[in-house]
N, C-alpha and C positions, 0 to 999 in steps of 0.2 A: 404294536398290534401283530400278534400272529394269524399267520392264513393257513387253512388247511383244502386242501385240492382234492374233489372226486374227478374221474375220470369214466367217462364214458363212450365204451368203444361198439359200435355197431354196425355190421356186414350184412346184406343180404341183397334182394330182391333188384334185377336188372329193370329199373325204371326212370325215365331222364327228366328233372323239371327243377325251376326257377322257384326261391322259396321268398313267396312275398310275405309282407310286414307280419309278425303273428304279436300277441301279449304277453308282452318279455313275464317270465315268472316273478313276483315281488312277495314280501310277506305281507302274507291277509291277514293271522291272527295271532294273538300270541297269550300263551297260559304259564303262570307261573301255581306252583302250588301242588301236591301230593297228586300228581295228577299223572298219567298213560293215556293209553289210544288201543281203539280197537278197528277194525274196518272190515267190512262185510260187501260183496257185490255179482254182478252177474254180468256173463256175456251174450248177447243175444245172437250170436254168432253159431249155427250148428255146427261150426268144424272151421277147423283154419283155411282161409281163404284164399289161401296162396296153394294150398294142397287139394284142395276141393272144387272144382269148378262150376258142381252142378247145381248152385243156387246163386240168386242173385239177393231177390229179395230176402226180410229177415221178418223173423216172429217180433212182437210187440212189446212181451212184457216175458220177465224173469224172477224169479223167486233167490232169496238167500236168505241163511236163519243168522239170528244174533242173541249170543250167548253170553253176556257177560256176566262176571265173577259177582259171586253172591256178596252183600253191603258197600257196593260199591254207590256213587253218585255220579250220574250225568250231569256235568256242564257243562258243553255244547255239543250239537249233531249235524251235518252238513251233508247233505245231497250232492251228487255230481254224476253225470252223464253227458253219454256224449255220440259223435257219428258220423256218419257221411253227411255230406250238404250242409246248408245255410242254417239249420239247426230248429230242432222242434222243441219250444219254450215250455211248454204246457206237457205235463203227466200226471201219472197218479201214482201217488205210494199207500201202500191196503186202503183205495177207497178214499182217497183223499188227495186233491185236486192240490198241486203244486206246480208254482208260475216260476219261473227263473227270473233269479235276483239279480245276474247278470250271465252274458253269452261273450264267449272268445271264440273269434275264427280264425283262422290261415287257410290260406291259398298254395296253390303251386300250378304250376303248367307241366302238364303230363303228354309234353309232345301231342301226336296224334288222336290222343283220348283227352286233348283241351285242357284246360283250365279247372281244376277241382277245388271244392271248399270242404272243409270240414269243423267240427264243430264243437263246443262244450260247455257243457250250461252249472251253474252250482245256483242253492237254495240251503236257506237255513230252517232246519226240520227238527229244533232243540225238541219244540214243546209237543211233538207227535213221540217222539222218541221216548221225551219222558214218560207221555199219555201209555203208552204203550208198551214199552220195555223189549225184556227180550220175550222175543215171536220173529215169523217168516214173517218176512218184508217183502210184498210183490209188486215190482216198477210195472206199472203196465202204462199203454199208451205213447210209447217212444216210436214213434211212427217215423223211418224215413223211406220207407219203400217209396213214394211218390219222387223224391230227389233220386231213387236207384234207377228207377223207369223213367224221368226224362233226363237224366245227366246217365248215359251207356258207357260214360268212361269210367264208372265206379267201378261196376262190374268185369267191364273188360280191363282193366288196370286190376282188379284182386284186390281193392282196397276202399272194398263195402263190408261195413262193421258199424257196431251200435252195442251199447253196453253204459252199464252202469256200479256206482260205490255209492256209500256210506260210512262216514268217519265218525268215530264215537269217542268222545274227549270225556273222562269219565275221573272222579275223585276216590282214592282207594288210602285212609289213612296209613294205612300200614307201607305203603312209598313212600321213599326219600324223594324231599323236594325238586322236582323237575320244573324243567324251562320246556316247554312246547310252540314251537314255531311253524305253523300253517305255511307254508310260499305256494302261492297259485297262479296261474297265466296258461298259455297254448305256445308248446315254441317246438319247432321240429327241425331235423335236420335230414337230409338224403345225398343222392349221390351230386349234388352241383353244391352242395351246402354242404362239407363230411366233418364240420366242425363245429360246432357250438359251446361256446362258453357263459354259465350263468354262474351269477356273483350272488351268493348270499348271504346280508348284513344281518344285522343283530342277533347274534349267536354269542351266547357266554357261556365256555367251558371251566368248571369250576373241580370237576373233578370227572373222569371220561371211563364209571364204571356204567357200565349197560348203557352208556348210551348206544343211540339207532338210530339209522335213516329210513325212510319208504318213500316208496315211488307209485304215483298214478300213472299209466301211461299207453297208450293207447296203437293198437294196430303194429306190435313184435308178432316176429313170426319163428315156429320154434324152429323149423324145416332149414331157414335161413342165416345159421350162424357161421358164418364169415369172418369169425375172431370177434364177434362180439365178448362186450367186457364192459363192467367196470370199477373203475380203478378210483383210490383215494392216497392223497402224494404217493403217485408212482405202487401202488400197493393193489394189486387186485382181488376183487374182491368175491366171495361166490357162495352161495346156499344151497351145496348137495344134499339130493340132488336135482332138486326144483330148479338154482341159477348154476349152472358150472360155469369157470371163470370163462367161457368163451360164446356164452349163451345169456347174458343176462335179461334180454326181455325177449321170451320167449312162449306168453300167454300161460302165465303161472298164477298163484295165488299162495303168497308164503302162510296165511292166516289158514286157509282150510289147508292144505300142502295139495292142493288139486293141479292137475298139468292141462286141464281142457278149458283153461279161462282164453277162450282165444280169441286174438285179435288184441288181448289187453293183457296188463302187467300188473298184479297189485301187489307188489313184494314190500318186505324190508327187511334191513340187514344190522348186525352188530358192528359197530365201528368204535367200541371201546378201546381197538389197540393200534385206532389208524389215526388218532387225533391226541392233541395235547393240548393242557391243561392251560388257562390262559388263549385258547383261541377264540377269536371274535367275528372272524371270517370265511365264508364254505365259497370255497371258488370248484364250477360245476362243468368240467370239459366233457361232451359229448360228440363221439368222432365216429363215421361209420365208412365203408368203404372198402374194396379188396377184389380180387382178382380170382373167381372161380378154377373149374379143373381144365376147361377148356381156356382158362387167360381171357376170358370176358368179365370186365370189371362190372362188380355188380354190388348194391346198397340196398339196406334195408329201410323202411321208412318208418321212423319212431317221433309219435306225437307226445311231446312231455306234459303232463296234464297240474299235478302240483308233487312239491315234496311235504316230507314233514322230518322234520328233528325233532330226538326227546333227549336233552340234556340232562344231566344233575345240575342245579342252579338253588345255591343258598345267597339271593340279593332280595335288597327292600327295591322300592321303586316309588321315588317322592315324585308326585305331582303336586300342585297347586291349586286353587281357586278362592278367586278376590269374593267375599261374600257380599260387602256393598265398603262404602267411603262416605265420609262429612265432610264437606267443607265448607269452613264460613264467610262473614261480610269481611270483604275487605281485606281477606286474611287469607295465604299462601301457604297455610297450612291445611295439610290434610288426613284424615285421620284414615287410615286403614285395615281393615276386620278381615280377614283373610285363613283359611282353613289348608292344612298341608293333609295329604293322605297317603297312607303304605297299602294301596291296594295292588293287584295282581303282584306282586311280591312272594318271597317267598326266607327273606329275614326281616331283621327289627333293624328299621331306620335310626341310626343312632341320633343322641340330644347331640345340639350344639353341629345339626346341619346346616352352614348358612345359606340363607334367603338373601339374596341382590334386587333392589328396587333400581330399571334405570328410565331415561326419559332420552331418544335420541341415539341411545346406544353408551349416554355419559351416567355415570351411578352417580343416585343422591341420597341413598339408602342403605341400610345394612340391617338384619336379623339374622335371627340364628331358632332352632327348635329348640323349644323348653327339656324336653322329655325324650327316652326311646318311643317308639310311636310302633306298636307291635305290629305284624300283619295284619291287613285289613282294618287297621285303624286308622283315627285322623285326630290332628292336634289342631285348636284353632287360637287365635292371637292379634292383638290388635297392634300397629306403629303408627304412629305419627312423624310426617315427611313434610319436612322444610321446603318449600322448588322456591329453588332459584330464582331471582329476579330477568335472568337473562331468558327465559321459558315463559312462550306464551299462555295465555289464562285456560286455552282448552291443547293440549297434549296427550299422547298416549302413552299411559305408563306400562311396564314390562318389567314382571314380576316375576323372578328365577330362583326355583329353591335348588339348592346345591349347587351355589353359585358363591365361591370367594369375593365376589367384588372383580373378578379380572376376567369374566367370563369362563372360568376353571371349575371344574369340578371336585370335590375333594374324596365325594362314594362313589363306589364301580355298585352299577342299579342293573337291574332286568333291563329296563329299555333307556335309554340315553336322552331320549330323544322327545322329552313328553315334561317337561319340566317347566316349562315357562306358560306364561297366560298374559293378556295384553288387557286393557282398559282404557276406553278415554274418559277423562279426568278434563271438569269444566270447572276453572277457581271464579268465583264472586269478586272479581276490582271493585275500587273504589268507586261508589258513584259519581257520575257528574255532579259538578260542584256547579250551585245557583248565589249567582252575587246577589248581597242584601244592600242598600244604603249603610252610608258610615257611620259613625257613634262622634262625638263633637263635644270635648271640653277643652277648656281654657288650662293656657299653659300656663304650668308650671314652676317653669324654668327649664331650660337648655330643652324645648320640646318634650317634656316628660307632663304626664297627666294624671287622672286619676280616673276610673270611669264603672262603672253600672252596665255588667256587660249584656245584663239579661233586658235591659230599656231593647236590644235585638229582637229579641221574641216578638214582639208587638210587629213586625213583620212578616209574622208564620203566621199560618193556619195553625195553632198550637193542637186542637182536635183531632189531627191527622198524625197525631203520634204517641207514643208512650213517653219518654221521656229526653232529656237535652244534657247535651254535656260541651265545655269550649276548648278548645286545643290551640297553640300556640300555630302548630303544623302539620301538614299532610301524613308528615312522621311520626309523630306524637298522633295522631288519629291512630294507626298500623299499629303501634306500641301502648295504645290505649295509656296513654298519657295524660289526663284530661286538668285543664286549671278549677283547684281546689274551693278558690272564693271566688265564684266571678261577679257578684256584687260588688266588689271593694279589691279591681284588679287596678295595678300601678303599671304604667305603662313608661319602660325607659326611654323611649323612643318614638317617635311620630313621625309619619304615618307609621299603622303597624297591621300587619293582615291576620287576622284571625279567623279561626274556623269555630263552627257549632254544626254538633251533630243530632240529628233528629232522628229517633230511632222508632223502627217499624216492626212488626210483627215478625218478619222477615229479616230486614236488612237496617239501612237506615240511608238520608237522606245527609246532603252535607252541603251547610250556606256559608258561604264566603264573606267579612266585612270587614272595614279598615276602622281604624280607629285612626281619628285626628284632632289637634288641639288649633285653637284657636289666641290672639291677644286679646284678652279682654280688659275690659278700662282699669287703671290703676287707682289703687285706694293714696291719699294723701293725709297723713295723719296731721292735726293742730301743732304737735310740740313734740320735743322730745327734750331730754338732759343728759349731754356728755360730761358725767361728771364720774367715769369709771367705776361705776358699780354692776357693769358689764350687762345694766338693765335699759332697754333705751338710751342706747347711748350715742345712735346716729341717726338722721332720718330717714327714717323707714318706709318708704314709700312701694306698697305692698302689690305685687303684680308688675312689678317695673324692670328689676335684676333679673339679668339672663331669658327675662322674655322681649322687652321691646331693647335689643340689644346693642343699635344704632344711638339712643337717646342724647339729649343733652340736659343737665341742670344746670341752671344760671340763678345764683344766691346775690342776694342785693340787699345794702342797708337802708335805713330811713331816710338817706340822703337820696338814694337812687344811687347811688355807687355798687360796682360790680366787685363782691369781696370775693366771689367762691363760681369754680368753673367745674363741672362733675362730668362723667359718662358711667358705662355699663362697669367698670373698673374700677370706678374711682367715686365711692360714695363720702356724703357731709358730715362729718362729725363734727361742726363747729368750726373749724379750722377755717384758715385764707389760703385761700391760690391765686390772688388778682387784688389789682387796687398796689395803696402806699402802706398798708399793713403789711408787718414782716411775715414772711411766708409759714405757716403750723401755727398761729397764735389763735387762742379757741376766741372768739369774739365776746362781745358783752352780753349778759342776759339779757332776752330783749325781743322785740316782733323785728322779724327781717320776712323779705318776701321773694319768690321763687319764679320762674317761669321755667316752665317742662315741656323740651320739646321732644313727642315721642318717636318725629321724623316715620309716622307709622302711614301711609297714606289713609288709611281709615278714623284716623284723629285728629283734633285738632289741637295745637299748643295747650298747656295746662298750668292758668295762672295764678296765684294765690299766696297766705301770707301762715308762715309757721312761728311757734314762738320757742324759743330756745330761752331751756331753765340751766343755770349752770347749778 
């Protein structure tokens, strides 16, 4: 960042006092765009006050003509005046009643002539200016004789003054595009103060032909130059012969070239060969003070009312606004409609400026512009943004165009500082989840089932919704995952939690159930034939394997002898495992009889006679 330094040196008026808080200057406005300045205004002042003694009071109202260049265009117009005392809000400009948009004072202590205020009021007077154009403009109604007559130390201090301007920011195509920057506030300096520094930000020099500064400023005296000056890095500056460099506010008027604007300063000056290109920064030293012909130090007292600078400035100038967002049930996504605009600019925003989405100060987003976006246009565009699981459901998001992702900027813009826009952002969760009763069929084997998921329904108010879908999980809901046939769903596992989602006009509801199997009774078939044709060829006793898994079978002959011992492992094909037959010998064809015990508490033993065909 380069800075460039005015310097302002001002000498005069043997006066002693304490300078309290006043309104540091800042920038008020700022115009990009084919745009100049013109300014027109009056002193109510009959003669300079510091040379004249013989009036205290001041006349009301002043007259000044404004002439501007033929097809040109006003874009805004501003009022300012100003004066001894606490400040009169209320005037008229031709006839037309104007209230101040806001008032700045300062103070000082003037030793024996007390504590002094003084004053300065501004108004925005676009749409009179336009009404009316150029014609004489007459401030009437600036009333402080009442503050001159009970505060005597205006008067006897020589520093009773009243006056007023008019700034005209005006469109003339035939200019190269300028940056105009309004700075306004009330800051003075005098002999106990002989220095002031005012810093002025957003300033982009881009090329430094014609440009120019001007100055409001209030109660110079010309009688009183004491080496006034001022200076830009080290460089002084002066407009003969209205400012000579030792004279600069000396109740002048650079716009009419008049020398009786007294009491007030409305100059500006050429400062195309005291600044460089790339500067970003007006640093504003104001210093007054010095030693007369007799060796009595003595200072001038200079009220700074506003500056203006007129740059050359070729920048776009991206701002932002969110135009609205979707977002759905259950879902952390959200869909964003959002408009970029190159207004007060005075280039083409180029394509591929990127937009940063962050939440927190952490990015979870990135865009970029489709298009160059010309002056005073706007591109709009929609994204859709993932958040984070670790972000809760309402957040503010903070949406930066010309923004890398790293907080960096990638274009040098008119204003810096005007890029971002904030939103909060309320996501839809999942809703609370309502448990249903469980679903109940008979196992399987190894707890596996089969089941009829929608027999659940019969639990709902089914009316109260549009339609149903079942999900293994809370995740599978999120991923809209939903099970395909839930008539005829197979369950590997028991118990098992399932979800079903009821959906509403809006959103949707979500019921929680388990599925669970049950032992149900075993079928016991009459016969079977181990005769290896891989058809019935052991007994099959259906509902028994890997559901009642503890059981015992005990195979008996027609003697009552014990041939065959079984469990969950170990089923009958004919064969012996007990008794004086050799062990694997398939028995005789024949009625043999079984007792099954399911060791199930809910059953009882199961006794009965099979017939084995070989």
């Amino acid at each position: 960042m380069k800075n460039f330094t005015f310097l302002l040196l001002t000498l005069s008026l043997c006066f002693f006092f304490n300078l309290a808080q006043a309104q540091d200057i800042s920038l008020f406005q700022q115009f990009n765009g084919r745009y100049d300045y013109t300014a027109i205004g009056n002193t109510l002042n009959p003669a300079e006050n510091n040379l004249d003694g013989s009036f205290c009071t001041l006349p009301t109202s002043a007259s000044a003509n404004l002439n501007l260049p033929n097809n040109v265009t006003i874009i805004a117009a501003y009022l300012f005046w100003s004066g001894s005392g606490n400040g009169d809000t209320e005037v008229t400009l031709n006839s037309l009643d104007i209230i101040a948009e806001d008032t700045y004072n300062v103070d000082y202590n003037a030793g024996i002539n007390g504590q002094l205020t003084y004053f300065a009021c501004y108004a925005n007077v676009t749409n009179q200016i336009i009404n009316e154009g150029n014609t004489n403009y007459n401030l009437s109604n600036l009333d402080v004789n009442s503050e001159l007559l009970n505060t005597p130390g205006f008067c006897n201090n020589r520093t009773n003054y009243a006056g007023w301007s008019l700034y005209v920011i005006y469109e003339d195509s035939n200019l190269p595009l300028n940056q105009i920057n309004l700075f306004q506030g009330l800051e003075i300096i005098n002999s106990e103060v002989q220095e002031k520094t005012i810093i002025l930000n957003n300033i982009d020099v881009l090329d430094n032909n014609n440009a120019k500064i001007g100055f409001l400023a209030w109660e110079g005296d010309n009688a009183l130059n004491y080496g006034e000056s001022l200076s830009i890095n080290g460089n002084i500056l002066s407009n003969p012969p209205l400012n000579l460099p030792d004279n600069a506010f000396n109740g002048t008027n650079t716009f009419t070239g008049s020398t009786n604007f007294y009491n007030a300063d409305l100059d500006v000056y050429s400062i195309e060969n005291n600044i460089s290109i790339g500067d970003t920064q007006v640093t504003i030293n104001m210093t007054t003070g010095g030693l007369d012909q007799f060796g009595v130090f003595r200072a001038d007292l200079i009220i700074l009312n506003n500056i203006i600078t007129v740059l050359n400035s070729q920048l776009p100038d991206a701002t932002i606004v969110m135009d609205d967002y979707f977002v759905f049930c259950a879902n952390r996504e959200v869909d964003i409609n959002y408009t970029i605009y190159n207004t007060n600019s005075t280039d083409v925003l180029p394509a591929n400026t990127p937009i940063s989405f962050y939440i927190d100060d952490v990015l979870i987003g990135q865009s970029s512009t489709l298009n160059d976006i010309p002056i005073n246009a706007s591109e709009s565009n929609q994204t859709t943004l993932s958040i984070p699981s670790n972000f809760p459901d309402v957040f503010i998001l903070e949406i930066v165009v010309d923004d890398d992702g790293s907080g960096n900027g990638i274009i040098t813009e008119t204003n810096e500082n005007n890029n971002d826009t904030f939103e909060t952002i309320q996501l839809i969760p999942l809703p609370e989840t309502i448990i249903l009763n469980p679903i109940l069929a008979c196992d399987e084997g190894n707890n596996q089932a089969s089941f009829d998921l929608t027999q659940v329904l019969s639990q709902i108010n089914q009316t109260d919704y549009n339609s149903f879908s079942f999900f293994e999980s809370l995740e599978d809901i999120e991923a809209n995952f939903s099970i395909i046939t839930p008539e005829n769903y197979y369950s590997n596992s028991t118990p098992q939690t399932l979800f079903v989602t009821a959906e509403t006009d809006e959103c949707f509801d979500i019921f929680q159930f388990e599925l669970n199997t049950e032992n149900c009774p075993p079928y016991v078939p009459e016969g079977f034939s181990p005769n290896g044709d891989t058809k019935n060829d052991f007994f099959n006793i259906q509902g028994l394997y890997d559901i009642f898994e503890n059981h015992e079978l005990l195979i008996y002959n027609r003697y009552g002898k014990l041939i065959f011992k079984g469990n969950n492992n170990l089923k009958w094909s004919g064969q012996t495992n007990e008794g004086n037959l050799a062990f694997g010998d398939i028995v005789p064809t024949g009625t043999y009889f079984y007792v099954l015990k399911l060791n199930d508490p809910n059953y009882k033993d199961l006794v009965g006679w099979v017939y084995l065909n070989k």
